[in-house]
MMTF fields as JSON, N, C-alpha, C and O atoms, coordinates in Angstrom:
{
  "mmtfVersion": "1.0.0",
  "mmtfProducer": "UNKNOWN",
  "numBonds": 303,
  "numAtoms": 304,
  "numGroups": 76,
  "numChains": 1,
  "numModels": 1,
  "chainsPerModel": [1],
  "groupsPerChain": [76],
  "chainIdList": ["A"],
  "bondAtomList": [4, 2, 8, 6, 12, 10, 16, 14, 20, 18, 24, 22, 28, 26, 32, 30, 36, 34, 40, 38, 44, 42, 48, 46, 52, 50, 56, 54, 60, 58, 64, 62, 68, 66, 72, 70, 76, 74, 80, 78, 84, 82, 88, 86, 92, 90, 96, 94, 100, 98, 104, 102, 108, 106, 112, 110, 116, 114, 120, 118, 124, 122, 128, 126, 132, 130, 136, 134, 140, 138, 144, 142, 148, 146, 152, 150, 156, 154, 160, 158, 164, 162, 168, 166, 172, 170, 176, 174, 180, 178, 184, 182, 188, 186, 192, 190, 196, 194, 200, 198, 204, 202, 208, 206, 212, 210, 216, 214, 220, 218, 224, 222, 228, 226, 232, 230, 236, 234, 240, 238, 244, 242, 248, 246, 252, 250, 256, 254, 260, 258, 264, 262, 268, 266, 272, 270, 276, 274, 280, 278, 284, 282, 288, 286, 292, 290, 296, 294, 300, 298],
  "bondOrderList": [1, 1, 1, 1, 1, 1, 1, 1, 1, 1, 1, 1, 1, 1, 1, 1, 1, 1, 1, 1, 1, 1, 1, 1, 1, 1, 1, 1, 1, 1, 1, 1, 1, 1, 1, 1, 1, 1, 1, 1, 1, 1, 1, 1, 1, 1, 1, 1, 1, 1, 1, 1, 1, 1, 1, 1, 1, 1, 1, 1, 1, 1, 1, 1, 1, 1, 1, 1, 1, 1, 1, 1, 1, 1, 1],
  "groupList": [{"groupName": "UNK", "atomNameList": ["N", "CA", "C", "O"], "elementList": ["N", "C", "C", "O"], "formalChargeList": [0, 0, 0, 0], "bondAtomList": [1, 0, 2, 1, 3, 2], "bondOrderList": [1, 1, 2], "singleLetterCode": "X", "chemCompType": "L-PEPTIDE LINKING"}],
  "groupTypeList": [0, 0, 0, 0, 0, 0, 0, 0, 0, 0, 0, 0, 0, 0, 0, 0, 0, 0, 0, 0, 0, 0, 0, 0, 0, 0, 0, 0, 0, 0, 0, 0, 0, 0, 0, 0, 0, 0, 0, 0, 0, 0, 0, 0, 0, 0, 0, 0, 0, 0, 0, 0, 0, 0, 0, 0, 0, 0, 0, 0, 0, 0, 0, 0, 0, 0, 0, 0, 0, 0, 0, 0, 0, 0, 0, 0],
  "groupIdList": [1, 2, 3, 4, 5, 6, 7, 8, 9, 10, 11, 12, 13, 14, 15, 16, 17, 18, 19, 20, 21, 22, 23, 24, 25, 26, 27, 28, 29, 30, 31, 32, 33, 34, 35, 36, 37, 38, 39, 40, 41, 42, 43, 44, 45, 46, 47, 48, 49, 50, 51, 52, 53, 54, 55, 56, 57, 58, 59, 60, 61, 62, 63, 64, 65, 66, 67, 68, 69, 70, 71, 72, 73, 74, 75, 76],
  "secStructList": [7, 7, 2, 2, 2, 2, 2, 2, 2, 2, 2, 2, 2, 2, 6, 2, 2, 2, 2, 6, 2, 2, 2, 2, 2, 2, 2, 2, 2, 2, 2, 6, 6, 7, 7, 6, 6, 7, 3, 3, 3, 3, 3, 3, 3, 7, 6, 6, 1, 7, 3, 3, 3, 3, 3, 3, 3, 7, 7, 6, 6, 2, 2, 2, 2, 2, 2, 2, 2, 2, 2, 2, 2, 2, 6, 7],
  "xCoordList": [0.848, 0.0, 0.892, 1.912, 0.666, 0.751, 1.153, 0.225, 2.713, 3.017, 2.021, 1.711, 1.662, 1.272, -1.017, -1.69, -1.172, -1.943, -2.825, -3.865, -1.308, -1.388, -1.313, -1.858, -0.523, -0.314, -2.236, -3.102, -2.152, -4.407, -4.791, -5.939, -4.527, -5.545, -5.421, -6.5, -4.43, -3.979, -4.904, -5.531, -4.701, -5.024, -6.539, -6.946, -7.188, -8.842, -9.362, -10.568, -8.344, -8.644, -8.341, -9.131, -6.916, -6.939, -8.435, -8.692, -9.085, -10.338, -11.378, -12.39, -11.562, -12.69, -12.589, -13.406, -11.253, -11.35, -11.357, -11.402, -11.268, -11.528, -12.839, -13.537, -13.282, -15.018, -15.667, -16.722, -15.219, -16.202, -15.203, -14.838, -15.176, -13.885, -14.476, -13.833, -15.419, -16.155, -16.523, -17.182, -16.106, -16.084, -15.02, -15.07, -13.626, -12.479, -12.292, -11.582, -13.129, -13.12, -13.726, -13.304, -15.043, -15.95, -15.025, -14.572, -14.913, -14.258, -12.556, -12.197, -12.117, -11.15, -11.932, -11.248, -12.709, -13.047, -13.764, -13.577, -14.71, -15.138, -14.143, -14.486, -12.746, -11.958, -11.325, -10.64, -11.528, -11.16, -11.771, -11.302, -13.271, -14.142, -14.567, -14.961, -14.436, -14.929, -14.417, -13.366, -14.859, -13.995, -14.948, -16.088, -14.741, -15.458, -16.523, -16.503, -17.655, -18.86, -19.837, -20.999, -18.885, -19.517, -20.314, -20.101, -21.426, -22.417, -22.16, -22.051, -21.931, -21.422, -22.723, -23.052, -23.344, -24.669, -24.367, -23.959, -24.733, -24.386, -25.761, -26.618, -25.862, -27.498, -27.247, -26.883, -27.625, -27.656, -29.203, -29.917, -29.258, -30.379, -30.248, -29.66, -30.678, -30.009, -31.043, -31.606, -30.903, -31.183, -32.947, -33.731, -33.174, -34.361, -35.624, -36.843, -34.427, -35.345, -35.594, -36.411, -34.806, -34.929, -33.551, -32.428, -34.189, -32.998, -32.326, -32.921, -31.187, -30.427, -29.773, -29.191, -30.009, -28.989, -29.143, -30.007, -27.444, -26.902, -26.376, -26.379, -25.895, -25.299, -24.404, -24.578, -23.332, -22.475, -22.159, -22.076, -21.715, -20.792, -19.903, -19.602, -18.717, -17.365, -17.31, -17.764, -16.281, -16.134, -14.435, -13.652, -14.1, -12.545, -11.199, -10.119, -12.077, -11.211, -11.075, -10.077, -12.382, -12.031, -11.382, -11.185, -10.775, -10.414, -8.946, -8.723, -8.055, -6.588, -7.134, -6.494, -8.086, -8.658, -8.909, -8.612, -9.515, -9.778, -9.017, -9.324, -7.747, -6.266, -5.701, -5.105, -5.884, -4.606, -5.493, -5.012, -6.572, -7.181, -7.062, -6.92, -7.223, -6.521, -5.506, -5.23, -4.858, -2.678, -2.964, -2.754, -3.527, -3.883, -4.509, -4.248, -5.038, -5.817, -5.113, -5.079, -4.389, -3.459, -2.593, -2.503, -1.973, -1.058, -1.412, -0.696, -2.395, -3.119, -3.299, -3.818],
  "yCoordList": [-1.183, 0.0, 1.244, 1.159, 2.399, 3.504, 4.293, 4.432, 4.77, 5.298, 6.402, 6.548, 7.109, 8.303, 8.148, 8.613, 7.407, 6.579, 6.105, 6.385, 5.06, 4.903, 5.874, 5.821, 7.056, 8.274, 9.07, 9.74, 8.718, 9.474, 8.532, 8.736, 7.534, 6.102, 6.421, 6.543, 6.589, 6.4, 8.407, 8.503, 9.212, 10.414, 9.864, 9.352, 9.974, 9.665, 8.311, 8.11, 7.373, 6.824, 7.653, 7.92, 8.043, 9.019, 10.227, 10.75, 10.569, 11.398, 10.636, 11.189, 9.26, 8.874, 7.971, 7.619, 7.933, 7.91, 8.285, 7.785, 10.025, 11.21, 11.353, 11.487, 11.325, 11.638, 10.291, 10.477, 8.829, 8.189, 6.702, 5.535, 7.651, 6.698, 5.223, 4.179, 5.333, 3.722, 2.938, 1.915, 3.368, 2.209, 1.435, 0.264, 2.442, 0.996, 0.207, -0.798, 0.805, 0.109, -0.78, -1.816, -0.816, -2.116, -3.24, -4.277, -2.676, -3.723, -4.727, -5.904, -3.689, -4.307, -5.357, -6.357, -5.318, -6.025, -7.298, -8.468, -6.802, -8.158, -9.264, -10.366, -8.543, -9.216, -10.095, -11.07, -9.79, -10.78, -12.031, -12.957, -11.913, -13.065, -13.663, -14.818, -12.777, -13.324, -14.628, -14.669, -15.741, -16.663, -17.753, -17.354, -18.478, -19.669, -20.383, -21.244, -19.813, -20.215, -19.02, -19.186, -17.642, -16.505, -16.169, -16.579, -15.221, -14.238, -13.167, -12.949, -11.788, -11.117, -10.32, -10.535, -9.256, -8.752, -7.073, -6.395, -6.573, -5.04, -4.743, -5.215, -3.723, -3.052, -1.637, -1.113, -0.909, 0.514, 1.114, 0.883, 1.833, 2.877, 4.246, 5.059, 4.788, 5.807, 7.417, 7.385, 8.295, 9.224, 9.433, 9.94, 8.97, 8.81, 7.883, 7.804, 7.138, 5.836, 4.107, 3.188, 4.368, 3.169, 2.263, 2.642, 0.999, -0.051, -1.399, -2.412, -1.09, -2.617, -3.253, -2.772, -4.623, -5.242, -6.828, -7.488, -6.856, -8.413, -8.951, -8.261, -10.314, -11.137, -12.226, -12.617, -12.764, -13.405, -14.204, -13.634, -15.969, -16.81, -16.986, -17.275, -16.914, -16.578, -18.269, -19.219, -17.997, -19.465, -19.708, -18.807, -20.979, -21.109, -20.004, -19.713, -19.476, -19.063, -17.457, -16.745, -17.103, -16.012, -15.338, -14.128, -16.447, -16.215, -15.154, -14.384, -15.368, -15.137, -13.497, -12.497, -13.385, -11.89, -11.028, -9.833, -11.681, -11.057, -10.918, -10.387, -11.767, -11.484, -10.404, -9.529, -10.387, -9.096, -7.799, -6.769, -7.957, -6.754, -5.873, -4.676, -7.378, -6.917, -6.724, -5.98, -7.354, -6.672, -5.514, -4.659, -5.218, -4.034, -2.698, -1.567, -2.837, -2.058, -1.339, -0.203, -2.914, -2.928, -1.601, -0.62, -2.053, -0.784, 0.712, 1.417, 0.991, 2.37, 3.034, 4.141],
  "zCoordList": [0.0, 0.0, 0.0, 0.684, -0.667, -0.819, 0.929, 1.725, 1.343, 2.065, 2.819, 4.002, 1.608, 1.737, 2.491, 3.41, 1.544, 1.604, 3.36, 3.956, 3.61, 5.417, 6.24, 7.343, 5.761, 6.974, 6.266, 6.827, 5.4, 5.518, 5.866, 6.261, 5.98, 6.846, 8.209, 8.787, 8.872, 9.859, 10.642, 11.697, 9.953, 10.288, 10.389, 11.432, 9.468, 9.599, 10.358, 10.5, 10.85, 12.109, 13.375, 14.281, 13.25, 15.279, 15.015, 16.1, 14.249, 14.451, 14.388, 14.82, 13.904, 14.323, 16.133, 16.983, 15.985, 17.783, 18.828, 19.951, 18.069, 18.906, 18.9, 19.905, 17.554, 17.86, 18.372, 18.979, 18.245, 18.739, 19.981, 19.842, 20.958, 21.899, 21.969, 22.081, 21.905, 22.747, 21.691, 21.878, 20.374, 19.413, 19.039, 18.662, 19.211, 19.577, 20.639, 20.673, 21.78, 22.911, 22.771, 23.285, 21.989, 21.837, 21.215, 21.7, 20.001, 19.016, 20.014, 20.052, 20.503, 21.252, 22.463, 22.684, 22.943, 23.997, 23.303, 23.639, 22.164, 21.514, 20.572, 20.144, 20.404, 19.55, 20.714, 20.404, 21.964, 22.786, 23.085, 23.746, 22.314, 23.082, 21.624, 21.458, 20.692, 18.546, 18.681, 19.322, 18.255, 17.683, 16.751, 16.514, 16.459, 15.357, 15.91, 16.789, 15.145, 15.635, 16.499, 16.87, 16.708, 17.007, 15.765, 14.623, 16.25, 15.241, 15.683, 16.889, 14.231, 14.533, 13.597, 12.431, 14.677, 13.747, 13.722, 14.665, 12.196, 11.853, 11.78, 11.033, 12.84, 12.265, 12.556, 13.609, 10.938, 11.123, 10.558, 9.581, 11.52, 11.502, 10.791, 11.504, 9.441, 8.647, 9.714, 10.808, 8.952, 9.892, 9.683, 10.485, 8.595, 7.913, 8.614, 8.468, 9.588, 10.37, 9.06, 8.995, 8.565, 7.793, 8.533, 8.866, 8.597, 9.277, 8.323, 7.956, 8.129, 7.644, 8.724, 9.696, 8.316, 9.556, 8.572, 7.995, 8.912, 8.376, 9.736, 10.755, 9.678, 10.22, 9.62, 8.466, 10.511, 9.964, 10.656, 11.744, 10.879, 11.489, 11.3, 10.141, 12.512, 12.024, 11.93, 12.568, 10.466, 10.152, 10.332, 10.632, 10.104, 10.733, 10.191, 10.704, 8.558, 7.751, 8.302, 8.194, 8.927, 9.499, 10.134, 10.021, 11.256, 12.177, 12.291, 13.225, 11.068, 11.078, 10.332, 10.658, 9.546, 9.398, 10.504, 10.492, 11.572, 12.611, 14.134, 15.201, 13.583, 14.397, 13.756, 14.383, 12.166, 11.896, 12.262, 12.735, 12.034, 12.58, 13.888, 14.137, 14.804, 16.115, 16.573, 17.513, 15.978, 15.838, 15.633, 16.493, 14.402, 13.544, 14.349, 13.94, 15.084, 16.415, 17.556, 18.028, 17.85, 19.037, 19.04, 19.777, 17.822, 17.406, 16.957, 16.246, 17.394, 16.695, 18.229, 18.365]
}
């Protein structure tokens, strides 16, 4: 990936963890307990009041996605 690239990745993550502290906190606390055979459910509510929501079972292949992520975290 593009040097330049990671230092704007990296900027527009430290502000979304300024504006929203308790969402890396979530994700860090659930990456402790995620593992194979967890359901992992997204539901968003737009401002309009209309709702999507999926779900997913983490399957075995997931799992090493959702370690680098949390390396990936760790370090931020």
């Amino acid at each position: 990936m593009n040097p330049m690239a990671l230092m704007k990745m990296k900027g527009l993550f430290d502000r979304f963890k300024a504006n929203h502290p308790k969402v890396p906190m979530f994700f860090t606390a659930a990456s402790k307990v995620v593992g194979e055979g967890s359901i992992i459910e997204i539901n968003i509510t737009t401002a309009d009041g209309k709702n999507l929501c999926t779900n997913m079972k983490v399957l075995p292949e997931d799992i090493e996605l959702i370690n680098q992520l949390k390396d990936f975290a760790a370090k931020q």
